[in-house]
TORKOL-4160 file (C-alpha; in steps of 0.2 Angstrom, whole numbers, padded with zeros to 4 digits, m for minus):
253
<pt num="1" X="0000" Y="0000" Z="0000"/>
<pt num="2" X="0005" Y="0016" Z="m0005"/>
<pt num="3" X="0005" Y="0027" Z="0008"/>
<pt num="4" X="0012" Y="0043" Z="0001"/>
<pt num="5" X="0003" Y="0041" Z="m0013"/>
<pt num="6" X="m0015" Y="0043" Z="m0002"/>
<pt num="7" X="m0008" Y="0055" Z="0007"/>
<pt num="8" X="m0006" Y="0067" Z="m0009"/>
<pt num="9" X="m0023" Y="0064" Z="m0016"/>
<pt num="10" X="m0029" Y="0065" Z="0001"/>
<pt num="11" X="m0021" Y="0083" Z="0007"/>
<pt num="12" X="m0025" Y="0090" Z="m0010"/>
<pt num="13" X="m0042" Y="0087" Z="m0012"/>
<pt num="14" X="m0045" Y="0093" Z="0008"/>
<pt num="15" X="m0033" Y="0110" Z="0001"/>
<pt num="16" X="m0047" Y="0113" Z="m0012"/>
<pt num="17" X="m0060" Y="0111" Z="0002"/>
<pt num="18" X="m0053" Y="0125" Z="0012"/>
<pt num="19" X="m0050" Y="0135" Z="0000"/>
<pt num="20" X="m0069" Y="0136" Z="m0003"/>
<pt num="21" X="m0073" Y="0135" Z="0016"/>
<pt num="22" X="m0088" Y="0147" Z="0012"/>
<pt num="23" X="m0096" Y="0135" Z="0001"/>
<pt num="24" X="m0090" Y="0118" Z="0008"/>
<pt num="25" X="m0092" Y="0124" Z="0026"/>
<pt num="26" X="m0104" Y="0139" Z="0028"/>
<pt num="27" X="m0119" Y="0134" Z="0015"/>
<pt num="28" X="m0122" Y="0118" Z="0024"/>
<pt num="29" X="m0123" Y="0127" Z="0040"/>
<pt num="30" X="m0133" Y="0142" Z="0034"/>
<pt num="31" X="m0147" Y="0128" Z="0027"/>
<pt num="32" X="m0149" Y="0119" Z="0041"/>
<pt num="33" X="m0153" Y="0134" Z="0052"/>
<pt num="34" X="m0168" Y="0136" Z="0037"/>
<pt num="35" X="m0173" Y="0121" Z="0038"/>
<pt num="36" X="m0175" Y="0122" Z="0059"/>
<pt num="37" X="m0183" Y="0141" Z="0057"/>
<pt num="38" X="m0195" Y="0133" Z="0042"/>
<pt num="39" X="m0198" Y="0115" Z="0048"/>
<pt num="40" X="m0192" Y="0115" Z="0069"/>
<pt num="41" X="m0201" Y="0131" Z="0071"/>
<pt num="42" X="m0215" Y="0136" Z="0061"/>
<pt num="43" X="m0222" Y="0119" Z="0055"/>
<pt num="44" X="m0215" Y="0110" Z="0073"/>
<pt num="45" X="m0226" Y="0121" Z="0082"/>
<pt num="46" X="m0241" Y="0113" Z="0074"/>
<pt num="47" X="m0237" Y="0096" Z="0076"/>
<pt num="48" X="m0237" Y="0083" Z="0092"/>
<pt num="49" X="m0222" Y="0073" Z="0098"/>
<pt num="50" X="m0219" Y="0059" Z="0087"/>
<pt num="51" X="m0214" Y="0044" Z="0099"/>
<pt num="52" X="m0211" Y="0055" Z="0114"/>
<pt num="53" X="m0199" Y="0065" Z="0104"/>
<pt num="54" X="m0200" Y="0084" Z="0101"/>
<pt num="55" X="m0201" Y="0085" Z="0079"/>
<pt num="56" X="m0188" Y="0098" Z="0081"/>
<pt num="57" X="m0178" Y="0083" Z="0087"/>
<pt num="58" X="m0184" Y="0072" Z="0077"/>
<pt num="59" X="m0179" Y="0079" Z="0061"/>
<pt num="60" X="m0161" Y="0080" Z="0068"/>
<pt num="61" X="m0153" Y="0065" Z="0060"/>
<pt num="62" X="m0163" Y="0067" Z="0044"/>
<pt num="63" X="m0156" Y="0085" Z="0043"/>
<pt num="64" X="m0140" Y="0074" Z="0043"/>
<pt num="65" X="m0144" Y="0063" Z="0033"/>
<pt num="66" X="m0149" Y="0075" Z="0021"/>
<pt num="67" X="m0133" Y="0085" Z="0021"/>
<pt num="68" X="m0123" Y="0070" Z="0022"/>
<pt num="69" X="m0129" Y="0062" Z="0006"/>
<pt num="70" X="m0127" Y="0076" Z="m0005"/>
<pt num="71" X="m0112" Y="0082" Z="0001"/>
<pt num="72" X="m0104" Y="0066" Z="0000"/>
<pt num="73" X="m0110" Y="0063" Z="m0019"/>
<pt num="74" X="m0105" Y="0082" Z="m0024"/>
<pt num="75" X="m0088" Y="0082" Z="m0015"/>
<pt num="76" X="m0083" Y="0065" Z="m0022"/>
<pt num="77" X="m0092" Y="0066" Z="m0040"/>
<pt num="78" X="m0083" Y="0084" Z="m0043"/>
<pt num="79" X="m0067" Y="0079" Z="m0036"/>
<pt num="80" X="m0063" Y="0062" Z="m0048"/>
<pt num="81" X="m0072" Y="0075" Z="m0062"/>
<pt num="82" X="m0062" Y="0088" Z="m0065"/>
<pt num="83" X="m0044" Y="0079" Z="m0065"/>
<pt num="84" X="m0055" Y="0069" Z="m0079"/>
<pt num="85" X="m0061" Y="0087" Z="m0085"/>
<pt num="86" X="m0043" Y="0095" Z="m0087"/>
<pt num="87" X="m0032" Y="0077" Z="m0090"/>
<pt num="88" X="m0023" Y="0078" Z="m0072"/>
<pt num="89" X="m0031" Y="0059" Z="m0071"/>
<pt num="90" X="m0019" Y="0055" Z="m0084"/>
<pt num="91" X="m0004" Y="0058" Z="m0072"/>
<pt num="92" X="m0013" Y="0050" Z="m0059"/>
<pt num="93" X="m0015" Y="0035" Z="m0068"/>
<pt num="94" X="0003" Y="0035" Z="m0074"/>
<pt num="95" X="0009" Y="0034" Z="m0057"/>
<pt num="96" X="0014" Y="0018" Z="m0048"/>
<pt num="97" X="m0002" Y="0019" Z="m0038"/>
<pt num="98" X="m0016" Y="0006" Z="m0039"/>
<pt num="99" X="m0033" Y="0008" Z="m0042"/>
<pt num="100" X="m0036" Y="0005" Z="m0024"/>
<pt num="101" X="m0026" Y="0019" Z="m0015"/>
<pt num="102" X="m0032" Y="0031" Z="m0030"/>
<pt num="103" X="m0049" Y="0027" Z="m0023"/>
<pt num="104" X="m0043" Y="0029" Z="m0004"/>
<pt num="105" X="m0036" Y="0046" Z="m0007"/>
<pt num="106" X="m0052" Y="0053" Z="m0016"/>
<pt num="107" X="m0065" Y="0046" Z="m0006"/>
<pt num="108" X="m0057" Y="0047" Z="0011"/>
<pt num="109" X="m0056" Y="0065" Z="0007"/>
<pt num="110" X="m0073" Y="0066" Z="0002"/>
<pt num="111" X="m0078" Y="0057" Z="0018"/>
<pt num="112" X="m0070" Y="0064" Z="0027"/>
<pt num="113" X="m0078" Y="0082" Z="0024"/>
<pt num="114" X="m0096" Y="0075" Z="0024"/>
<pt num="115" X="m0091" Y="0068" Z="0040"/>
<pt num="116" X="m0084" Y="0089" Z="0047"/>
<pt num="117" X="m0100" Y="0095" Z="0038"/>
<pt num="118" X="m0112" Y="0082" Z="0049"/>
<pt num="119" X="m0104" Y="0088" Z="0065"/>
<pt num="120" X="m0104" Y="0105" Z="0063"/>
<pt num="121" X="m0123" Y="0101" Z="0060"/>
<pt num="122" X="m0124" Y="0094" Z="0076"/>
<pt num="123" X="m0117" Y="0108" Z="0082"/>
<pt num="124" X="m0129" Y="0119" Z="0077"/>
<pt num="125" X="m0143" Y="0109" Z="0080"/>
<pt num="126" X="m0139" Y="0110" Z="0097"/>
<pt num="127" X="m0143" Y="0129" Z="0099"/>
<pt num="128" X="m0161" Y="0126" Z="0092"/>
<pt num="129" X="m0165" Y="0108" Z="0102"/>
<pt num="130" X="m0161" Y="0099" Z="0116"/>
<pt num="131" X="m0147" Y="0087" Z="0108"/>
<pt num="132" X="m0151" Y="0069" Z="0115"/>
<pt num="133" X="m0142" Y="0054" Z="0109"/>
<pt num="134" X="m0143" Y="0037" Z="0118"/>
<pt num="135" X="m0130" Y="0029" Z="0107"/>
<pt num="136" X="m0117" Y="0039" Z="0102"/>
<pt num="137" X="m0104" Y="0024" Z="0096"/>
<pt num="138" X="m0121" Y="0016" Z="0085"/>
<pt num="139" X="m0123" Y="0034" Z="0076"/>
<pt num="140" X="m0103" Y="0037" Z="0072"/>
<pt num="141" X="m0105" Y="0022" Z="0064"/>
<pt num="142" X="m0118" Y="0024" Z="0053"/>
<pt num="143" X="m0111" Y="0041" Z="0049"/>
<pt num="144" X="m0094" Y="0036" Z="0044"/>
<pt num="145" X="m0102" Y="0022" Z="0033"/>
<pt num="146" X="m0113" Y="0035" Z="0025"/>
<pt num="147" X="m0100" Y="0045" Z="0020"/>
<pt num="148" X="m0090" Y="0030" Z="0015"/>
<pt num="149" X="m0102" Y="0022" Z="0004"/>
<pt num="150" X="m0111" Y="0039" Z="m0002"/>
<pt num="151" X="m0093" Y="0046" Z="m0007"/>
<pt num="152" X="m0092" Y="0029" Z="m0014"/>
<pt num="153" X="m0104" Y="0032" Z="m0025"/>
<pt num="154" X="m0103" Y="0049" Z="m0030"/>
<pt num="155" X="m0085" Y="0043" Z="m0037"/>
<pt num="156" X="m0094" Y="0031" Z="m0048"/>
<pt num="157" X="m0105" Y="0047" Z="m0054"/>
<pt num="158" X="m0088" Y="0054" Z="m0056"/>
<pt num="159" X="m0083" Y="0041" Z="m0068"/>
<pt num="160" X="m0098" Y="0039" Z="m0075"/>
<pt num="161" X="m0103" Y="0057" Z="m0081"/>
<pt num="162" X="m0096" Y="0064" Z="m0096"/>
<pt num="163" X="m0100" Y="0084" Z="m0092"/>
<pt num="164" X="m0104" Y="0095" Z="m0081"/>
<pt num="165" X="m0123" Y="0091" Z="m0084"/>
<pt num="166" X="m0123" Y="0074" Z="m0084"/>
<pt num="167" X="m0113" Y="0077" Z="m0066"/>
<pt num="168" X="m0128" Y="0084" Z="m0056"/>
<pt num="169" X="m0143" Y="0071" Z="m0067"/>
<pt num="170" X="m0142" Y="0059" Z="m0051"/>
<pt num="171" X="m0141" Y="0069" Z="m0036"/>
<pt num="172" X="m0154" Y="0081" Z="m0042"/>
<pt num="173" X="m0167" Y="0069" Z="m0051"/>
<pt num="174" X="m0163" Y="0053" Z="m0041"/>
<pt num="175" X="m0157" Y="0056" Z="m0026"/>
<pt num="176" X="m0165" Y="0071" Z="m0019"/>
<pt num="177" X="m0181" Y="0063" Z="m0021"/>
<pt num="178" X="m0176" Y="0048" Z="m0012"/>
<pt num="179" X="m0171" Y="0059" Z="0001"/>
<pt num="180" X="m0187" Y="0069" Z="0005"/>
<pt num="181" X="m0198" Y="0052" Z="0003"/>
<pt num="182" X="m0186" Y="0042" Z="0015"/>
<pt num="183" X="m0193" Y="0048" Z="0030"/>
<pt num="184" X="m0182" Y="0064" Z="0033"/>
<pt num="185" X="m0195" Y="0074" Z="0040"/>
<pt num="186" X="m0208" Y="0060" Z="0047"/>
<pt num="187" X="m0212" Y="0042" Z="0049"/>
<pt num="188" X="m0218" Y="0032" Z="0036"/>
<pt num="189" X="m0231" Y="0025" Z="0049"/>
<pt num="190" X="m0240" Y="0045" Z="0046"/>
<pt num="191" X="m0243" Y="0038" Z="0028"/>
<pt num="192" X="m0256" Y="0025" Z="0022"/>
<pt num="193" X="m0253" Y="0007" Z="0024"/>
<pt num="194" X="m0249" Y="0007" Z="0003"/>
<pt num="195" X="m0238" Y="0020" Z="0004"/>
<pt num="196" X="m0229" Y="0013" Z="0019"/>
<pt num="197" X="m0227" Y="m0002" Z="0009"/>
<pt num="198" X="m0220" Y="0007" Z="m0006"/>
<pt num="199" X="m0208" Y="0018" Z="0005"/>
<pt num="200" X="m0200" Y="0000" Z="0010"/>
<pt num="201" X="m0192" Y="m0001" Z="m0008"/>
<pt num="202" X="m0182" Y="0016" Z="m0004"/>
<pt num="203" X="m0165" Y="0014" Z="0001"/>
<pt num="204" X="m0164" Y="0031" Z="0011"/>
<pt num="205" X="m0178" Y="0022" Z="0022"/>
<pt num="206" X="m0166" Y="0012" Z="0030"/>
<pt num="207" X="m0152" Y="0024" Z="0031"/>
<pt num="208" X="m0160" Y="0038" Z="0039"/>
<pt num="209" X="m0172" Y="0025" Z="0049"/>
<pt num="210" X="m0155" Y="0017" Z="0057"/>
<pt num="211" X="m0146" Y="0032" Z="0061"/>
<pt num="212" X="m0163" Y="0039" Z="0070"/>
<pt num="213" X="m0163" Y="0024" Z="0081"/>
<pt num="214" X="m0146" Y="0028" Z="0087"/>
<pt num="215" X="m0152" Y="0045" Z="0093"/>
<pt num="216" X="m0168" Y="0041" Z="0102"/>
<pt num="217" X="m0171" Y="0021" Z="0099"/>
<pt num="218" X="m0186" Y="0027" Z="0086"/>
<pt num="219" X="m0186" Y="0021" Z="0069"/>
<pt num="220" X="m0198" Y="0014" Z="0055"/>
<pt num="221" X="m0187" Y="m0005" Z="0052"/>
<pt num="222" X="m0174" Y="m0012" Z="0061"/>
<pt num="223" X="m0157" Y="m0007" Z="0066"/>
<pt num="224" X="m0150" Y="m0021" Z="0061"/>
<pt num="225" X="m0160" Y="m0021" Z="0043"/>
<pt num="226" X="m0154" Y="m0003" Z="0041"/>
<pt num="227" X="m0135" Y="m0007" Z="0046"/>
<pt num="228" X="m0135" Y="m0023" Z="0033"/>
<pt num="229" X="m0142" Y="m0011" Z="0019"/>
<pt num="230" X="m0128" Y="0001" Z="0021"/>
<pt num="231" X="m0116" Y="m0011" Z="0023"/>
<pt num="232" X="m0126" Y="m0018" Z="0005"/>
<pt num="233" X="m0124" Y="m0004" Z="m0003"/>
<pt num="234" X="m0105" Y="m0001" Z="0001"/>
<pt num="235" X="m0100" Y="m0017" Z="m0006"/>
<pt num="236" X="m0111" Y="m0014" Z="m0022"/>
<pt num="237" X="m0102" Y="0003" Z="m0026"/>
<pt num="238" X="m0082" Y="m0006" Z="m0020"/>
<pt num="239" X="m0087" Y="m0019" Z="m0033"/>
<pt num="240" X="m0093" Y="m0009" Z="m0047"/>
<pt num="241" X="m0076" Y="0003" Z="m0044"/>
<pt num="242" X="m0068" Y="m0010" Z="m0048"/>
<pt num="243" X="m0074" Y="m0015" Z="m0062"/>
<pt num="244" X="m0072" Y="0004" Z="m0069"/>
<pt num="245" X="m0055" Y="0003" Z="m0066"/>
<pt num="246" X="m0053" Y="m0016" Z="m0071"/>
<pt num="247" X="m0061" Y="m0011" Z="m0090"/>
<pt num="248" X="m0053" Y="0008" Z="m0090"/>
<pt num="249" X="m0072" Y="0013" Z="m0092"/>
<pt num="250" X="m0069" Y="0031" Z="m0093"/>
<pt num="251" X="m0052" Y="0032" Z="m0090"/>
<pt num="252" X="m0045" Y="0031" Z="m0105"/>
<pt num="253" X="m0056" Y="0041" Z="m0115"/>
C-alpha cells in the first residue's frame, strides 16, 4: 500500500475544500438553520411529539442525513471529475499507484468532509433543540459508513458522467427525491398502509431510519436491517469501482 501516494490525493483534495470553506463549510450550516426556522419552528409548532420526541428533534438525524448524502455525492463526484475534465487523471494513472489507493485518497477525502460537515450540523442543532443521543458509538458508525459508501458512489457518478450536466442528473433527479420520501421529516407510519409499503423499496428508508434509532431508539425498520443495507450498498459501489478501473471505463477516453 501506497502510503504517500493517499496522502497526496488525500491533502489536496481537503486544500481545495478550504479554500472554498464558504461553500463547503458555511452553506451547509446556513441551510440547516432554514430548515429548523422553516420545519423545527414554524411547522414543529403545529405538530405533536412523534414517539415521545419533540419534531424539532426528530428531524435532527434526517437533517443529517440529508446534508450528508449530498455532500458526499457532490464532493466526491466533482473531485474524480475535473482531474478527468482538465487530464490531471492521466498523471494520476501514470503513477505507480493502484486503483485502490487512488480510490482511498479521493473518497477518504470526500468522507472525510461530509463527516466535518455532519458535525458542525450537530453543532448547530444544538442551539435550536435539546441534543439527546442514547447511542453515540451506533450513530458514528452509521455516519462514517454513510459518507464512506455515499462518497463511494458519487465517485462512480464521477466516472460515469461525461460533463458537467450529466454530473448533477443523479443527485438532483434521483437522489434528492429519495431523500425527501425516505422519512427525513416524518415516519412512514404517518402515511397509508400502501404507501408505507412502497416507502420500503427506498433505500434512504433504511439509512435515515437506522441512524434515527441511534439517537432516540425510534425508527420505521430495524437497526439491524438498516446497518446490513448500508453495509449492501457499500460493497455494491467497491465492486462496481472495480470494475471501472478493471475495464478503464472512462479512464481512457
Amino acid at each position: 500500500m501506497n502510503i504517500h501516494a493517499i496522502r497526496v490525493i488525500y491533502k489536496y483534495e481537503m486544500k481545495r475544500a478550504f479554500k472554498t470553506i464558504a461553500q463547503s463549510f458555511a452553506s451547509p450550516v446556513i441551510s440547516t438553520v432554514l430548515y429548523f426556522v422553516v420545519f423545527g419552528t414554524a411547522i414543529g409548532s403545529r405538530i405533536d411529539a412523534i414517539d415521545n420526541v419533540s419534531y424539532g428533534l426528530f428531524i435532527v438525524p434526517g437533517l443529517v442525513m440529508l446534508t450528508v448524502l449530498s455532500q458526499s455525492l457532490a464532493n466526491a463526484s466533482f473531485g474524480i471529475y475535473f482531474p478527468r475534465f482538465t487530464g490531471q487523471i492521466y498523471e494520476v494513472l501514470s503513477a505507480p499507484v493502484s486503483f485502490v489507493e487512488i480510490v482511498t485518497g479521493y473518497v477518504g477525502a470526500a468522507a472525510t468532509k461530509s463527516f466535518l460537515i455532519a458535525l458542525i450540523i450537530l453543532a448547530t442543532a444544538s442551539f435550536f433543540v435539546e441534543m439527546r443521543i442514547d447511542h453515540p458509538f451506533l450513530m458514528l458508525a452509521f455516519l462514517i459508513l454513510t459518507c464512506i459508501s455515499f462518497s463511494l458512489f458519487g465517485f462512480i457518478i464521477g466516472l460515469w458522467a461525461s460533463d458537467f450536466e450529466k454530473l448533477q442528473i443523479i443527485p438532483l433527479l434521483v437522489i434528492t427525491p429519495l431523500v425527501f420520501l425516505g422519512g427525513t421529516f416524518y415516519t412512514i407510519e404517518m402515511l397509508p398502509p400502501v404507501w408505507q409499503t412502497i416507502s420500503l423499496f427506498n433505500p434512504v428508508v433504511y439509512l435515515v431510519s437506522g441512524f434515527r434509532w441511534s439517537f432516540f431508539e425510534v425508527s420505521d425498520v430495524s437497526v439491524g436491517l438498516s446497518l446490513s443495507m448500508v453495509l449492501l450498498f457499500l460493497l455494491i459501489c467497491l465492486l462496481i469501482i472495480g470494475w471501472m478501473f478493471k475495464t478503464g471505463y472512462r479512464l481512457k477516453q
